[in-house]
N, C-alpha and C positions, 0 to 999 in steps of 0.2 A: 504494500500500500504506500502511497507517496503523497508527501503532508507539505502543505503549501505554507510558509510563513513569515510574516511581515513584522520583523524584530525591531525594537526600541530599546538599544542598550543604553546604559545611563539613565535609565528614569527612576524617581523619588520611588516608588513601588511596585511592585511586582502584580503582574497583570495575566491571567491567561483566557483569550477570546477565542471562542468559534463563529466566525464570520457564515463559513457553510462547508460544503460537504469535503474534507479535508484541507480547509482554511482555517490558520489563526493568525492572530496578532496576538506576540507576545513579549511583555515588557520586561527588562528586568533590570536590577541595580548593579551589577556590574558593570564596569566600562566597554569598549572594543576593544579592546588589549591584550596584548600574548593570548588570544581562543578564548579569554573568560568569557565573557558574555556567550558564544557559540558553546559553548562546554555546560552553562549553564538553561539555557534554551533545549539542548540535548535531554538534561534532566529533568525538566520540567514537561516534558513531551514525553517523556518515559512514563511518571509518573498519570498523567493526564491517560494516556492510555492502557496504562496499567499492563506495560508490557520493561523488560528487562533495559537495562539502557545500553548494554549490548545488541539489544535490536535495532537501534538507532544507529541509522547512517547516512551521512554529506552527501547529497548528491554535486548541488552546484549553490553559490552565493556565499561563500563563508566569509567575503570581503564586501558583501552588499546585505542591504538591510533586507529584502527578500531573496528565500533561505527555500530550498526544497530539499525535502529528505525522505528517505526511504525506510519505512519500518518493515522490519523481518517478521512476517505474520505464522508462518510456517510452524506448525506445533505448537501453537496457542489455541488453547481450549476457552473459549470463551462461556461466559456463565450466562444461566438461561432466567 
């Protein structure tokens, strides 16, 4: 599955939107500096999906503020 996302690094608090069907915007307080901000956007997508942050992966944008990423869905059992 491939997550579309429209980051705001440096902002006063941490934010996570679903705009629509693998759309977010997602805020967070770290800077853009040495990957924090993308490292933490990572986790927070893991989290939100309730999937391992190992299944999170960069497709393209890691230097722009829209970010597409590919989650490994493969052997996730999801609950009913």
């Amino acid at each position: 599955m491939y997550i579309r996302v429209k980051a705001s690094p440096g902002a006063k608090k941490e934010s996570v939107k679903e705009i629509g069907d693998n759309r977010f915007e997602i805020a967070v307080r770290e800077p853009a500096e040495r990957n924090l901000a993308n490292s933490r956007i990572m986790e927070l997508i893991s989290e939100r999906l309730n999937v391992k942050i190992g299944k999170v992966r960069f497709v393209s944008g890691q230097r722009s503020r829209n970010k597409i990423f590919y989650i490994n869905t493969a052997n996730i059992v999801k609950n009913k």
